[in-house]
C-alpha positions in Angstrom: 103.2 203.1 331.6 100.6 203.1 334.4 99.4 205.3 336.9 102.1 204.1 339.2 105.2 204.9 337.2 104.0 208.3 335.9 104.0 209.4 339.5 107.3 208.6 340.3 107.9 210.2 337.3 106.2 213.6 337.6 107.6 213.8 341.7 111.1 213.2 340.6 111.0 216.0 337.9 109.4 218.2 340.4 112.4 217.4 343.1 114.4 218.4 340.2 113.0 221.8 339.4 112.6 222.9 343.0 116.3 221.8 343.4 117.6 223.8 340.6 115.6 226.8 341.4 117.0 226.7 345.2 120.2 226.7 343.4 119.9 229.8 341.5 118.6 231.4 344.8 121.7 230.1 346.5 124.0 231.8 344.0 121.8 235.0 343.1 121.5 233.7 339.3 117.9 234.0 339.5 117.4 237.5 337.0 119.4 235.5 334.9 117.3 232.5 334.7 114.0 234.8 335.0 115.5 236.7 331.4 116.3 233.1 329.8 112.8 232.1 330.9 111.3 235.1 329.1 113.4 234.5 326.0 112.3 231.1 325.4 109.1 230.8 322.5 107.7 227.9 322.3 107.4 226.0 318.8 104.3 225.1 317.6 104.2 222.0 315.9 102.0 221.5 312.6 102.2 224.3 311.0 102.7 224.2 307.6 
């Protein structure tokens, strides 16, 4: 994958986020999604 593709790639994800985040704006669900973010660990890969 070259330069190029990654890119479009990493702009269309970032459309993506700034669309869902306008969304939970729109319809006030943004504690909600604040509290999920919060919530959410992060596995660590490796460990034994």
């Amino acid at each position: 994958m070259d330069l190029s593709e990654k890119r479009i790639i990493g702009s269309l994800m970032l459309l993506a986020g700034i669309t869902f985040l306008s969304m939970a704006l729109y319809t006030n669900q943004l504690p909600l999604i604040l509290e999920l973010i919060k919530k959410f660990e992060p596995a660590i890969a490796g460990l034994p």
